[in-house]
C-alpha positions in Angstrom: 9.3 85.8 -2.2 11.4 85.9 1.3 13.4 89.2 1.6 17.8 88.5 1.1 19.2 90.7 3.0 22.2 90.1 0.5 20.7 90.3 -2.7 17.6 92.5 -1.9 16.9 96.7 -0.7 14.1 96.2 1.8 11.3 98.6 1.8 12.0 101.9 3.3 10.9 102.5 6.5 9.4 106.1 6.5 9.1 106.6 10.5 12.2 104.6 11.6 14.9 104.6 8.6 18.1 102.8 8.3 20.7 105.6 9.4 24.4 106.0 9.0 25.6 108.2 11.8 29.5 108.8 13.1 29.9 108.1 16.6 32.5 108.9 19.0 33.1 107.8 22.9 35.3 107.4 25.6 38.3 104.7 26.3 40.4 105.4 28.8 39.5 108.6 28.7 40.5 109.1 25.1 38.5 109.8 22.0 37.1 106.7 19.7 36.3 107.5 16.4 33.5 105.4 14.4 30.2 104.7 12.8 26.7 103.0 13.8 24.5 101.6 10.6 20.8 101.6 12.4 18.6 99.5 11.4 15.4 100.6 10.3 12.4 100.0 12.2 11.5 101.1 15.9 13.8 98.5 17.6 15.3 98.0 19.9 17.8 96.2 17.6 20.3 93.4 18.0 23.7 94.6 17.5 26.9 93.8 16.3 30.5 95.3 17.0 32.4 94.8 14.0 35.9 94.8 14.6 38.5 95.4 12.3 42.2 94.0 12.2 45.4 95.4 12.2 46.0 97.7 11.0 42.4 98.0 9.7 42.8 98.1 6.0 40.1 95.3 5.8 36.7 96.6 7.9 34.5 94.5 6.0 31.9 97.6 5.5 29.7 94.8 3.0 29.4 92.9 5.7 28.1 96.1 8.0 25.7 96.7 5.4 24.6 93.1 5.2 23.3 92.7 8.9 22.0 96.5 8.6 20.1 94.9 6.2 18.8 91.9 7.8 18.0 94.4 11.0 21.4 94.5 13.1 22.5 97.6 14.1 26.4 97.6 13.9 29.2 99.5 15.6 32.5 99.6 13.6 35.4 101.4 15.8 38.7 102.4 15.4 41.2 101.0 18.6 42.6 104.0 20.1 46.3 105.2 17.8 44.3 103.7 14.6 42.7 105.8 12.0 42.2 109.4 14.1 41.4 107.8 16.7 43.1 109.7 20.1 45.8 107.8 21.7 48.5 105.3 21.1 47.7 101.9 19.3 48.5 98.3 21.4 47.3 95.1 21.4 46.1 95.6 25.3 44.5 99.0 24.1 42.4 96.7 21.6 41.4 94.9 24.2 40.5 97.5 26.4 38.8 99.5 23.2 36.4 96.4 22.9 35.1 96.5 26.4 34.4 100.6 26.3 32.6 99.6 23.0 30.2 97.0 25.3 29.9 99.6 27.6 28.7 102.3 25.5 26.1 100.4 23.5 25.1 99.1 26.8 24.0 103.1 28.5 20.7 104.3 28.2 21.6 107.4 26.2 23.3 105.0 23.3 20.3 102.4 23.8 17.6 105.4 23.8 19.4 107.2 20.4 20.2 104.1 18.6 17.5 101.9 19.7 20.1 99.3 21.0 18.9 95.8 22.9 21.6 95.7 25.8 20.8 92.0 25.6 21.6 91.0 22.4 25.2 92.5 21.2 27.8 90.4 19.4 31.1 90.5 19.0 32.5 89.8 15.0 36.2 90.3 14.7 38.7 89.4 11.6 41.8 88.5 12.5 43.1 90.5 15.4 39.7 91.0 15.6 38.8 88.0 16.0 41.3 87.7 18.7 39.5 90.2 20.6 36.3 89.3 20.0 36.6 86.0 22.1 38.8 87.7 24.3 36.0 89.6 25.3 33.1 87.2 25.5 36.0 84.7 28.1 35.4 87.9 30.6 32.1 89.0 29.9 29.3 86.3 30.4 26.7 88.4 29.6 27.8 88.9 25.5 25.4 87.6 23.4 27.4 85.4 20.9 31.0 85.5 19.2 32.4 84.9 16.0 35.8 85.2 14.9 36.6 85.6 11.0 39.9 84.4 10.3 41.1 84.8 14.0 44.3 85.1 15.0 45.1 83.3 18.9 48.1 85.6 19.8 49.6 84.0 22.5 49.0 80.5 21.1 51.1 82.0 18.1 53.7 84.1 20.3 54.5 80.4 21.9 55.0 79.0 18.6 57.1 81.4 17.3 59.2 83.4 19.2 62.0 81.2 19.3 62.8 80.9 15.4 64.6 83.6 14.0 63.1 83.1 10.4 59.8 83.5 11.6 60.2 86.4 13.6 61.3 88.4 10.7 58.7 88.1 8.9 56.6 89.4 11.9 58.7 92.2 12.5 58.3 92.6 8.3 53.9 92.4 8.8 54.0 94.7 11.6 55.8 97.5 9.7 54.2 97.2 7.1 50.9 97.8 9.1 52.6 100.8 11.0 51.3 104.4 8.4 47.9 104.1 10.1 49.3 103.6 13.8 50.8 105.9 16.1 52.6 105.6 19.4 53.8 102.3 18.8 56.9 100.0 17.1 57.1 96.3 15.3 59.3 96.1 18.3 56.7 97.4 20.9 54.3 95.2 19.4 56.4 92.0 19.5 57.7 92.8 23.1 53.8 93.1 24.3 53.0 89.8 22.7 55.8 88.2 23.7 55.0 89.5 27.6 51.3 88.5 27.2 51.7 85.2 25.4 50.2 82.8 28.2 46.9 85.2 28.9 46.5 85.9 25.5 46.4 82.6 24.3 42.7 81.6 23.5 43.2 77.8 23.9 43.3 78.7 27.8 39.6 80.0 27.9 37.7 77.1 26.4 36.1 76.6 29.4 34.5 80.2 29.5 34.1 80.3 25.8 32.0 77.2 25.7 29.4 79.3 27.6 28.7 81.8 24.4 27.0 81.0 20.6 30.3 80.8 18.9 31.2 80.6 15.1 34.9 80.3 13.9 35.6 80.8 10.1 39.0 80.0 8.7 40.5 80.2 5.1 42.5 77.3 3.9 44.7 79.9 1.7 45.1 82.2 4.5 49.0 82.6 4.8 48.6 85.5 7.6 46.7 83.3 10.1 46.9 80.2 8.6 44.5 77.6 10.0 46.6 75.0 11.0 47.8 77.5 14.1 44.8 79.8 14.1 41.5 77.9 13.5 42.0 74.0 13.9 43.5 73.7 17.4 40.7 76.1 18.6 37.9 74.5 17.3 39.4 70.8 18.6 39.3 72.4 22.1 36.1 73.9 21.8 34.0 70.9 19.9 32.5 69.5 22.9 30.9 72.6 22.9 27.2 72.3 21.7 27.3 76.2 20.5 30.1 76.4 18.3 29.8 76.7 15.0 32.8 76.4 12.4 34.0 76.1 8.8 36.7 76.4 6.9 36.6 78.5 2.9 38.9 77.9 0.5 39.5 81.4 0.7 42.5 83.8 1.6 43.0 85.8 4.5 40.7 88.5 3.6 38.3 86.0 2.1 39.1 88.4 -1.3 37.0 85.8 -3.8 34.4 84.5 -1.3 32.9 87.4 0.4 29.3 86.3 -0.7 29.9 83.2 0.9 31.1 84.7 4.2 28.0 87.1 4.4 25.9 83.9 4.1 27.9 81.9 6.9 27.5 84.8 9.1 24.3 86.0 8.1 22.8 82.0 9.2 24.8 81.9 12.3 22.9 85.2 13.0 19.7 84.4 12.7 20.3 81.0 14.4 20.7 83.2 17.6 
């Protein structure tokens, strides 16, 4: 019978076990807290960055042990101001966070301990997550693949936005809400550095450097926090001449709450396709 990585325990490796080990490095020369989950077996492993969305209430830990499972290593962070992590939170800290992530996976000490590949790391975000994920892979050829789970495009939405009063509220409302894990930062910081980044940070204007990564795009069709209509649909109509996207749309919520058996399989085939 073929081995699920969702269903079944594999057998133990005695030399090389699966590990769960905290991690901590550098960004901007403040301390990022997190975890690895190591694959079992010598390696070196592919590797996935797992990156949560704001605030982080979500990290999609089933996921983590999913691909562990299916031999992925994968790196799940907190952005600097999130969770313990040292510093103040922003959006251009994310950002920033994601590339010192890269980096460290990519040093011989990190590739040596926790028998990364250099080659093969991908970037899986939800939501803001997702935002940065593709962020990241527009300025960094050399990532693997990208996959953005419910994505939010943040200047694409900033453009959309900004200028209605009703809707604006109800960002200012979100980003509160999200504030008791955060320091250093404001709904109103948070708005004003959208609002100031809108054109850069809109995803619609790297299609062109996208189009050179393995992509996969995931949308819910009862997500009412990045609904797909804004979020998913205009991205994957600029991006379907592209021979290595991949997409599809749940009828699930923003969280994908009832269908996370479903996402792991999505995710888990787009994996092994690479």
């Amino acid at each position: 019978m073929n081995f699920d990585p969702i269903a079944d325990d594999p057998v133990p490796d005695e030399t090389y076990p699966a590990i769960l080990a905290p991690v901590t490095f550098k960004s901007k020369g403040e301390q990022i807290i997190g975890v690895t989950l190591q694959a079992q077996g010598e390696g070196p492993h592919p590797t996935v960055v797992l990156l949560h969305g704001f605030p982080g209430n979500e990290r999609n830990f089933d996921l983590a042990h999913i691909f562990r499972r299916a031999g992925w290593n994968v790196l799940v962070f907190h952005y600097r101001g999130s969770w313990g992590s040292q510093g103040s939170f922003s959006f251009t800290h994310v950002l920033e966070d994601v590339l010192s992530a890269v980096t460290f996976l990519r040093s011989k000490n990190t590739c040596e301990l926790y028998h990364v590949n250099p080659q093969e790391i991908v970037l899986i975000g939800h939501s803001m997550g997702g935002f940065a994920a593709l962020m990241t892979a527009a300025n960094d050829p050399h990532i693997h693949a990208a996959a953005s789970i419910a994505g939010f495009n943040m200047g694409y939405f900033v453009q959309n936005t900004v200028a209605d009063d009703q809707a604006l509220e109800v960002v200012t409302q979100f980003f509160e809400e999200g504030l008791p894990p955060l320091q250093g930062t404001s709904a109103e910081k948070l708005i004003q550095e959208a609002v100031s980044n809108a054109e850069p940070w809109n995803l619609l204007n790297y299609t062109e450097q996208l189009s050179s990564h393995s992509l996969l795009l995931i949308g819910g069709s009862r997500d009412e926090t990045a609904p797909i209509e804004m979020h998913h649909q205009p991205l994957v109509q600029a991006l379907e001449h592209a021979q290595t996207l991949t997409h599809a749309i749940l009828d699930a919520d923003h969280s994908f709450s009832d269908k996370r058996v479903t996402l792991a399989r999505k995710i888990l085939s787009w994996l092994e396709s690479l």
